[in-house]
DSSP file (Angstrom, degrees, kcal/mol; ACC not computed):
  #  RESIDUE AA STRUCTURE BP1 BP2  ACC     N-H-->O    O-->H-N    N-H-->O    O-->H-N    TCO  KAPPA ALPHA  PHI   PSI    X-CA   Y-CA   Z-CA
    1    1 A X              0   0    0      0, 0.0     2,-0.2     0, 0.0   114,-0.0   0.000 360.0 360.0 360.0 149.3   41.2  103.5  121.4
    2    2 A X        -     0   0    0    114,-0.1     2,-0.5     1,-0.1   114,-0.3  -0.502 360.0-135.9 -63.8 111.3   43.2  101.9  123.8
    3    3 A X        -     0   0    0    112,-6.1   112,-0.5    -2,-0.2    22,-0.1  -0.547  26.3-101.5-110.0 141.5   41.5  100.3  126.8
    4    4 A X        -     0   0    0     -2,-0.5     2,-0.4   110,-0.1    22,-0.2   0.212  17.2-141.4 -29.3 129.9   42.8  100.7  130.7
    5    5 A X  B     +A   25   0A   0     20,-1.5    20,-2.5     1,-0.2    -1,-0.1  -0.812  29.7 172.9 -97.9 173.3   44.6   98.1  131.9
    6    6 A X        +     0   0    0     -2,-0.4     2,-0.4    18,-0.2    -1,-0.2   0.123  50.9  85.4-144.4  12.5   43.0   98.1  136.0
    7    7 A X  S    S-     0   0    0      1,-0.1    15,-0.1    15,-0.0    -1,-0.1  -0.995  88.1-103.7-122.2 147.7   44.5   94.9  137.5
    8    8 A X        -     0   0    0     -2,-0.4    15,-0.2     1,-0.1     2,-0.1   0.238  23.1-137.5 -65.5 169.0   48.0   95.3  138.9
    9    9 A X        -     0   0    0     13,-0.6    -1,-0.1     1,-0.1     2,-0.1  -0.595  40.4 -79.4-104.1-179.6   51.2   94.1  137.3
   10   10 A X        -     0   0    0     -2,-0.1     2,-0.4   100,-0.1    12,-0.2  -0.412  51.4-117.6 -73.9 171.9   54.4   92.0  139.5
   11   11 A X        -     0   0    0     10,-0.1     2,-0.3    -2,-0.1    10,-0.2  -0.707  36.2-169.0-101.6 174.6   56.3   94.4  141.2
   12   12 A X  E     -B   20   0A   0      8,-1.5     8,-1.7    -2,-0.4     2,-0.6  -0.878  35.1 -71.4-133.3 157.5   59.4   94.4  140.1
   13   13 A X  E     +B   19   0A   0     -2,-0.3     6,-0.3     6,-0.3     3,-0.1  -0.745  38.9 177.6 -90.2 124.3   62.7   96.1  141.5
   14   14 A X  E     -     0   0A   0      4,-3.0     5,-0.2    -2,-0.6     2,-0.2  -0.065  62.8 -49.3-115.8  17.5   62.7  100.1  141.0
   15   15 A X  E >  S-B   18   0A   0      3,-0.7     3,-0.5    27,-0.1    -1,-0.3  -0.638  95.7 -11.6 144.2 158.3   66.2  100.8  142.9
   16   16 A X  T 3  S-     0   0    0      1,-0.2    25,-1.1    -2,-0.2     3,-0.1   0.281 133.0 -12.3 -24.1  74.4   68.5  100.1  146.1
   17   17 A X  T 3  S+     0   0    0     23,-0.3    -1,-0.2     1,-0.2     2,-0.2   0.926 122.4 106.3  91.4  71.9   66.0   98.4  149.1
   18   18 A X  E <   +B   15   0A   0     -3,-0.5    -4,-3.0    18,-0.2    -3,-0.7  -0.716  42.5 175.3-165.8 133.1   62.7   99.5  146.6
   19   19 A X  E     -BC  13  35A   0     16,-1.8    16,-0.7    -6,-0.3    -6,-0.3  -0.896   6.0-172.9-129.3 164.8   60.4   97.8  144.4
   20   20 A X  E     -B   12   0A   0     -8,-1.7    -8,-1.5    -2,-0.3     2,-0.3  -0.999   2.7-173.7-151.4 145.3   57.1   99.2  142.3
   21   21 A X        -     0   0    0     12,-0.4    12,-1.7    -2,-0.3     2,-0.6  -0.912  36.8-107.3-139.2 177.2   54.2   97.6  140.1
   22   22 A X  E     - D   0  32A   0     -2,-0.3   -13,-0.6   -12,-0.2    10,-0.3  -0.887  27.0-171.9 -99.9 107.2   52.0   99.3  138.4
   23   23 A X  E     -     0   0A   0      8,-1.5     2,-0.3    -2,-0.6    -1,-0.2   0.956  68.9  -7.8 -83.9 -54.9   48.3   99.4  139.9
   24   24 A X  E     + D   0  31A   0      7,-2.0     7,-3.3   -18,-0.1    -1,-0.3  -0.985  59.1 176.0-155.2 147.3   46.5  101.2  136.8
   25   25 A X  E     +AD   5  30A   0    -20,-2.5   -20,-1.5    -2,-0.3     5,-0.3  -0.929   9.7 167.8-149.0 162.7   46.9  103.2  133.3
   26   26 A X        -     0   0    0      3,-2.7    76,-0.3    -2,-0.2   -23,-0.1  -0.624  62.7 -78.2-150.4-141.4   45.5  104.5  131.0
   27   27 A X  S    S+     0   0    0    -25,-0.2    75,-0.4    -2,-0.2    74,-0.3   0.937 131.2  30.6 -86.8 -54.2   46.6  107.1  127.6
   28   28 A X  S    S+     0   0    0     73,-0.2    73,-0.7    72,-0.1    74,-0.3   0.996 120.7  26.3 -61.5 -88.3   46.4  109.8  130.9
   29   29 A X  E     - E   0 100A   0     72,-0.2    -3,-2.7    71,-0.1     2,-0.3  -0.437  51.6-170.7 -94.9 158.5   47.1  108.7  133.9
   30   30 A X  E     -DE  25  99A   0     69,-0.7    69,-2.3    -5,-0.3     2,-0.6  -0.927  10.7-159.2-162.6 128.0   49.2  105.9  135.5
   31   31 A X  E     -DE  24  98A   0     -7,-3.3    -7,-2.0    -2,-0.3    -8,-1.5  -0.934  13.1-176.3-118.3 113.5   49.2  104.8  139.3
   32   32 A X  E     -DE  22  97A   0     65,-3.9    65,-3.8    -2,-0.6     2,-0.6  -0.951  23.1-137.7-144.2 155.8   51.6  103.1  140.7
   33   33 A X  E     - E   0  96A   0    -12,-1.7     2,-0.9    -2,-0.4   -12,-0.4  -0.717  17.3-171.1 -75.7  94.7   52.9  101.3  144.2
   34   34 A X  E     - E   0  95A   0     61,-1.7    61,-0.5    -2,-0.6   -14,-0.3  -0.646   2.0-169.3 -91.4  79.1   56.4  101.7  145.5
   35   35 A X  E     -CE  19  94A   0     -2,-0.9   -16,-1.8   -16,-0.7     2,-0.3  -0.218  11.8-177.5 -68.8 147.3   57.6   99.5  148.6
   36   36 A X  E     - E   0  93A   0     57,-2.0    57,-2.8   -18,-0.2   -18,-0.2  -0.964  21.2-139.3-151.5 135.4   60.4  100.4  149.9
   37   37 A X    >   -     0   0    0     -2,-0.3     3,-1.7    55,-0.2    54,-0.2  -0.288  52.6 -76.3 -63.3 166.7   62.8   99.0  152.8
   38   38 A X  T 3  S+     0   0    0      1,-0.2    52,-0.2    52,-0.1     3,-0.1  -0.671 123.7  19.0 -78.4 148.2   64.5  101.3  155.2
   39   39 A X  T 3  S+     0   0    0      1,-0.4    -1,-0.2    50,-0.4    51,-0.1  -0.014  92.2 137.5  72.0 -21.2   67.6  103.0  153.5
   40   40 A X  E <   -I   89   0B   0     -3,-1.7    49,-2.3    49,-0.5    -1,-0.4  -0.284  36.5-173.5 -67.2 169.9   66.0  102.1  150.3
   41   41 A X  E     -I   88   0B   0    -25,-1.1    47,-0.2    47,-0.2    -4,-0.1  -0.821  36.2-137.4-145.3 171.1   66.4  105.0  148.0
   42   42 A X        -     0   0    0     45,-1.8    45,-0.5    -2,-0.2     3,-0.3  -0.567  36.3-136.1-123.1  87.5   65.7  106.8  144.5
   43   43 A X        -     0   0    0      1,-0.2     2,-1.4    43,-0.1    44,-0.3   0.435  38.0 -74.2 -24.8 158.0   68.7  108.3  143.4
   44   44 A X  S    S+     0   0    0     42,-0.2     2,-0.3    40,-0.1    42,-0.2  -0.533  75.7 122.4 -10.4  49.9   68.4  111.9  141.9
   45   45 A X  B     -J   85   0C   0     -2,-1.4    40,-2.3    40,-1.4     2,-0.2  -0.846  36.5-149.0-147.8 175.0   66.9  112.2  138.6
   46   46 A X        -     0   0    0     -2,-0.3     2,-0.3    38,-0.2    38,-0.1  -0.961   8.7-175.9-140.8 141.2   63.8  113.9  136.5
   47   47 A X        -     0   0    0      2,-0.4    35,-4.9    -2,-0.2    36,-0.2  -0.628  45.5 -94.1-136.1-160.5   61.4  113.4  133.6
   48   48 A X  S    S+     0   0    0     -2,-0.3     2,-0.3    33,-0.2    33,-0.2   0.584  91.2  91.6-100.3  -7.5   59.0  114.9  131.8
   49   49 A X  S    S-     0   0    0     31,-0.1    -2,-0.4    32,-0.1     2,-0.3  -0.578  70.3-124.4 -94.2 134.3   56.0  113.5  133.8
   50   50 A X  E     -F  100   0A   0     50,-3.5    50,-0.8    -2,-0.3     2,-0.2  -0.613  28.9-153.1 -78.5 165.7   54.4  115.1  136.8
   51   51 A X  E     -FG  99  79A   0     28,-1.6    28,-2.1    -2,-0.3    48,-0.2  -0.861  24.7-178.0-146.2  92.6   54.1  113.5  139.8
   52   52 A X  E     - G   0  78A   0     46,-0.7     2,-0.3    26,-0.3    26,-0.2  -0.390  16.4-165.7 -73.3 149.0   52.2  113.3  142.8
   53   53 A X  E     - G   0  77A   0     24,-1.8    24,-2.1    44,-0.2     2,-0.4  -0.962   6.0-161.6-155.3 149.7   53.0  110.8  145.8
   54   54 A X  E     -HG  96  76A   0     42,-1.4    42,-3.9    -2,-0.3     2,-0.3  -0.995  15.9-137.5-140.4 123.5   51.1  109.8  148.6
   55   55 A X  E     +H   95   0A   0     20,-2.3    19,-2.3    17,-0.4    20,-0.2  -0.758  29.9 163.2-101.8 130.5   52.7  108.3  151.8
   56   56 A X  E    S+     0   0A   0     38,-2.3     2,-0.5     1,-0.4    39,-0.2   0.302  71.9   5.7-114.5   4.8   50.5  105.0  153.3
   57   57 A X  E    S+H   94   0A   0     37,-1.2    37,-1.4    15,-0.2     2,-0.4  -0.794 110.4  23.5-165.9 126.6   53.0  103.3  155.6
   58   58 A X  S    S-     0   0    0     -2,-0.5    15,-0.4    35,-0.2    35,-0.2  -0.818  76.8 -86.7 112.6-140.3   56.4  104.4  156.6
   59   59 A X        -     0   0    0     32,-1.1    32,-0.5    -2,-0.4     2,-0.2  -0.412  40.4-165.4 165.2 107.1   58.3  107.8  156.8
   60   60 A X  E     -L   71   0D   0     11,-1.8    11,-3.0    29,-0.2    29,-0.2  -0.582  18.5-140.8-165.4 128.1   60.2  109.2  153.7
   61   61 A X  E     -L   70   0D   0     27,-1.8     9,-0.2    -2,-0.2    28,-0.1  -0.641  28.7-173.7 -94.6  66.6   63.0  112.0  153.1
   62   62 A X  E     -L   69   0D   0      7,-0.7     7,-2.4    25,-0.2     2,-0.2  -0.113  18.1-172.7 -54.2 148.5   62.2  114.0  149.8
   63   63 A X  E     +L   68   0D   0      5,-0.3    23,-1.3     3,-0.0     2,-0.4  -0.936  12.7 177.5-138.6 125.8   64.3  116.5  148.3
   64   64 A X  B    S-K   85   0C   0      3,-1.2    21,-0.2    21,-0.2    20,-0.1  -0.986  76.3 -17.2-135.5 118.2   62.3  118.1  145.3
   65   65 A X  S    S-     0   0    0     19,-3.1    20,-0.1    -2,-0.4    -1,-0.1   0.810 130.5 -50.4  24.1  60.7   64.2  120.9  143.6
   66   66 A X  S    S+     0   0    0     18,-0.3     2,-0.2     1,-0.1    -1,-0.2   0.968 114.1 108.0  44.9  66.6   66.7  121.3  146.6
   67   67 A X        -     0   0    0      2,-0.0    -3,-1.2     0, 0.0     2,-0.2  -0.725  53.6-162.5-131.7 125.8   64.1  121.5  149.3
   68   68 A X  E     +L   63   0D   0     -2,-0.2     2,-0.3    -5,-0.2    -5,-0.3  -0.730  14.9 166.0-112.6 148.9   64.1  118.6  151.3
   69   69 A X  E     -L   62   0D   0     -7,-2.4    -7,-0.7    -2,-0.2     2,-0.5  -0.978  34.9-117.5-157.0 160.7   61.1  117.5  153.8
   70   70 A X  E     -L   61   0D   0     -2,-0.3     2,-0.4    -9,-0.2    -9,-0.2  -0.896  28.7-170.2-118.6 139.1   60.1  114.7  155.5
   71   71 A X  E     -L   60   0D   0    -11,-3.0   -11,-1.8    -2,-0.5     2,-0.1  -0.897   4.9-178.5-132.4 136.8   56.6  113.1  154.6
   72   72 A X    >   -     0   0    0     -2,-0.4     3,-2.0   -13,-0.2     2,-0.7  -0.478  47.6 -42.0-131.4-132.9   54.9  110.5  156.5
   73   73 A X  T 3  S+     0   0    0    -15,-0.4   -17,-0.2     1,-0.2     3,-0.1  -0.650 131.5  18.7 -99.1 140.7   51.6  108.6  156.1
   74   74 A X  T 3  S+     0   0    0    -19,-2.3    -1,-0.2    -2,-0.7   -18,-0.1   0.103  97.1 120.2 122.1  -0.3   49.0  110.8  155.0
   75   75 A X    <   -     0   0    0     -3,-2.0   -20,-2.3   -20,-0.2    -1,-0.6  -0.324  41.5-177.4-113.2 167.6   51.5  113.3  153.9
   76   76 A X  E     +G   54   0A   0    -22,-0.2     2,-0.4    -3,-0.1   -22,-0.2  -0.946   5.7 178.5-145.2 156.5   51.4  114.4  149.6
   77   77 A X  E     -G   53   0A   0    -24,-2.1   -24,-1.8    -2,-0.3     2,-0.4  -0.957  24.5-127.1-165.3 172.9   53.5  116.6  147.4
   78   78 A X  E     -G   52   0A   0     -2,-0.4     2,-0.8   -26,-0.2   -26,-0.3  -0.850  11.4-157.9 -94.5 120.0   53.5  117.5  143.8
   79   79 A X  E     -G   51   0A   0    -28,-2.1   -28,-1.6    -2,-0.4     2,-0.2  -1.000  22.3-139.2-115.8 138.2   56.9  117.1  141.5
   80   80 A X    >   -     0   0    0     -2,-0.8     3,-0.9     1,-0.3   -31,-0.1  -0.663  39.2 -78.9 -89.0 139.6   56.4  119.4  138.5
   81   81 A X  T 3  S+     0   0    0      1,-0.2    -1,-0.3   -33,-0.2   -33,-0.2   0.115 114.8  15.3 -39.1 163.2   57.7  117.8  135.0
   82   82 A X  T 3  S+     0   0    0    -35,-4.9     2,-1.6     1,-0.1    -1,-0.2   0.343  90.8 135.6  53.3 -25.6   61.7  118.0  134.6
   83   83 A X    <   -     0   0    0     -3,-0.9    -1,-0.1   -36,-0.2   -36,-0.1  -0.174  59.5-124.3 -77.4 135.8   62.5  118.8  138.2
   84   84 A X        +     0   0    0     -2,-1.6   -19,-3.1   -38,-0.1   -18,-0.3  -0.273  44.6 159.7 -62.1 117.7   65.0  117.0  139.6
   85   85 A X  B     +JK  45  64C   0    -40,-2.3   -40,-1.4   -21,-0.2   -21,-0.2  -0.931  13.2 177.5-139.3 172.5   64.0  114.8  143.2
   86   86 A X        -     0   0    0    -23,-1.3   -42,-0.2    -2,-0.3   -43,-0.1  -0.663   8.8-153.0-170.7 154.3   64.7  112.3  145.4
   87   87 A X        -     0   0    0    -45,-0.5   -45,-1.8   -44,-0.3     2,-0.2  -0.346  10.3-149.2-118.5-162.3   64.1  110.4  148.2
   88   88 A X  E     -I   41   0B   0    -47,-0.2   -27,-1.8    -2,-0.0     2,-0.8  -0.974  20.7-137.5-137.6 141.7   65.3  108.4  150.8
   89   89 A X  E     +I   40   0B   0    -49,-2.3   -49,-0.5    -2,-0.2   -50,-0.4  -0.571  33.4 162.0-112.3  69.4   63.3  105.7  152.5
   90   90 A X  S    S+     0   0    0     -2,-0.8     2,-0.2   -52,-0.2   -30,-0.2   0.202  75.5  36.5-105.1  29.0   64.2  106.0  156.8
   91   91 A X  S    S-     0   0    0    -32,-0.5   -32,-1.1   -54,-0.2    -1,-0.1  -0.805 106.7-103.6-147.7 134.2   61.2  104.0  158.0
   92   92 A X        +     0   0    0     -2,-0.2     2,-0.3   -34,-0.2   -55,-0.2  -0.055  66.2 148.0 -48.0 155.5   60.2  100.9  155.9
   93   93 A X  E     -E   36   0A   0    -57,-2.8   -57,-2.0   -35,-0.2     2,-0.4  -0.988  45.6-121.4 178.4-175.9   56.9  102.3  153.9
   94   94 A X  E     -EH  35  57A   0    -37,-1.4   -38,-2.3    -2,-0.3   -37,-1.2  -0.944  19.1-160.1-142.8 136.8   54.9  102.2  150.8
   95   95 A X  E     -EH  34  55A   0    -61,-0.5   -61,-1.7    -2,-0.4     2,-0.5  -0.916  11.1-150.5-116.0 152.3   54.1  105.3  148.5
   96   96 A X  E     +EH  33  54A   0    -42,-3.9   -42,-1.4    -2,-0.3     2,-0.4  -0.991  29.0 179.3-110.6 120.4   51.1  105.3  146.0
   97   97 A X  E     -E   32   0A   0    -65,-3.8   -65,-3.9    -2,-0.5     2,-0.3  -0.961  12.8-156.7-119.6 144.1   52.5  107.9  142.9
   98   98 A X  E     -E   31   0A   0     -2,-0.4   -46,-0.7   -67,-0.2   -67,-0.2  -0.789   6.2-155.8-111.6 169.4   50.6  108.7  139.8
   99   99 A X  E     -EF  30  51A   0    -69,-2.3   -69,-0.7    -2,-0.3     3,-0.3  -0.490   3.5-147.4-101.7 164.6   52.1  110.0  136.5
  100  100 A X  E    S+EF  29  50A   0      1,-1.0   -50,-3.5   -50,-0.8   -71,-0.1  -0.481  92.8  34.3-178.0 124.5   50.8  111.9  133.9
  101  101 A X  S    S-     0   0    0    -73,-0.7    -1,-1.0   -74,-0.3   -72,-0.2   0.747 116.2-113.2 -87.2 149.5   51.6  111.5  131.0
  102  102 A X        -     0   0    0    -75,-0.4     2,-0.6    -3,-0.3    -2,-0.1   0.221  33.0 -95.6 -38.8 168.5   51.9  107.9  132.1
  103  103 A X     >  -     0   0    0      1,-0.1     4,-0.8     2,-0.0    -1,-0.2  -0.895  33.6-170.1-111.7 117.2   55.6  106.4  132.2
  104  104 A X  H  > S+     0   0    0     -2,-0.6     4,-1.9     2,-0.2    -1,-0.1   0.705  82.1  57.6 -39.2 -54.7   56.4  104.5  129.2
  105  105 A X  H  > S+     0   0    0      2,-0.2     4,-0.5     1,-0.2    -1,-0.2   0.797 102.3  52.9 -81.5 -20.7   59.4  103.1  130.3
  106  106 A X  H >> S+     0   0    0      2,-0.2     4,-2.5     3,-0.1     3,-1.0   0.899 107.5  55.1 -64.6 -21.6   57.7  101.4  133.3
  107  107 A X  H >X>S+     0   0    0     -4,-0.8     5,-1.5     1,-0.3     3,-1.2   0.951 120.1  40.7 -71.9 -71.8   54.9   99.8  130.5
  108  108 A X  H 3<5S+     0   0    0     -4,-1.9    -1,-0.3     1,-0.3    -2,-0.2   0.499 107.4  52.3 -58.4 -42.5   58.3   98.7  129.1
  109  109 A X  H <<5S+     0   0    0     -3,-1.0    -1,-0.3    -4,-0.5    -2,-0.2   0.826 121.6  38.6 -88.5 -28.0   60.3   97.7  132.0
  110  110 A X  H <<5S-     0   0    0     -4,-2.5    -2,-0.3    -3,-1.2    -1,-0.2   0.594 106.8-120.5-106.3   5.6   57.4   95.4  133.0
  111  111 A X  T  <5 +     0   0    0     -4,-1.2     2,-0.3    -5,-0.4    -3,-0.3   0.747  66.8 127.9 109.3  -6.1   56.2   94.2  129.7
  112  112 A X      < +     0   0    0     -5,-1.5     2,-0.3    -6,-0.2    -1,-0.2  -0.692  28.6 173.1-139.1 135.4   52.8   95.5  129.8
  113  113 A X        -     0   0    0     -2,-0.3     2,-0.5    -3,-0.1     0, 0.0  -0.853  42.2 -85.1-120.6 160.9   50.9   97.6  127.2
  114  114 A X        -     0   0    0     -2,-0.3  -110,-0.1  -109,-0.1     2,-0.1  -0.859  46.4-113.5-102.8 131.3   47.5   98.8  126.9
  115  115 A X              0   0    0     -2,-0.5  -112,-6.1  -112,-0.5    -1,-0.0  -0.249 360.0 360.0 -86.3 116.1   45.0   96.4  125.2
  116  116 A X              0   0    0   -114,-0.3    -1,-0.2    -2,-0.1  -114,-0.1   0.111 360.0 360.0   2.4 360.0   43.4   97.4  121.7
C-alpha cells in the first residue's frame, strides 16, 4: 500500500497572480495551499473531485455553479464533483483546499507520487 506523503512540495504556479503546493496526500485525500495576489484568478473550469476551501488570509470572490459570494478568512464552501467554479482573488490571501479523490494531475504537474 501506498504511504502518505506529509511534508510539503514547492509551490509552483496554478494560474494568473496564483501559486499552490501540495501540503499532504494520500490514496483519499489531498490538501493543498493556494497563494494568490490581488486580481489573481482561477478561470472557470470543473473535475471530478470534490472540493472544500478554507479562507486563512485575504478576501476571495467565488462563483460555484452561478452563485457568486464573497468569502473571507474563516469563511468555507463545498464544490460538489463536475461543477463548474471560480474565483477571483480581490484582497491578496491564501486558501487551504482539500480534494478527494486526490488530484492526479497536481502529483503530476509537481513530480511527486506516493512512496511504495
Amino acid at each position: 500500500m501506498p504511504q502518505p506523503m506529509n511534508s510539503a512540495s514547492d509551490w509552483m504556479t496554478s494560474g494568473p497572480g496564483a501559486k499552490r503546493r501540495i501540503l499532504c496526500t494520500d490514496e483519499i485525500l489531498m490538501l493543498v495551499e493556494f497563494s494568490f495576489e490581488t486580481d489573481g484568478n482561477a478561470d472557470p473550469h470543473h473535475h471530478m473531485h470534490t472540493q472544500s476551501t478554507f479562507v486563512t488570509k485575504g478576501k476571495f470572490q467565488f462563483t460555484v455553479g452561478g452563485e457568486t459570494r464573497i468569502l473571507e478568512p474563516g469563511d468555507n464552501l463545498i464544490i460538489p464533483s463536475n461543477t463548474v467554479h471560480s474565483c477571483v482573488c480581490l484582497e491578496a490571501g491564501t486558501l487551504v483546499d482539500s480534494f478527494s479523490p486526490p488530484r492526479q494531475d497536481f502529483m503530476d504537474a509537481h513530480g511527486l507520487e506516493l512512496a511504495e
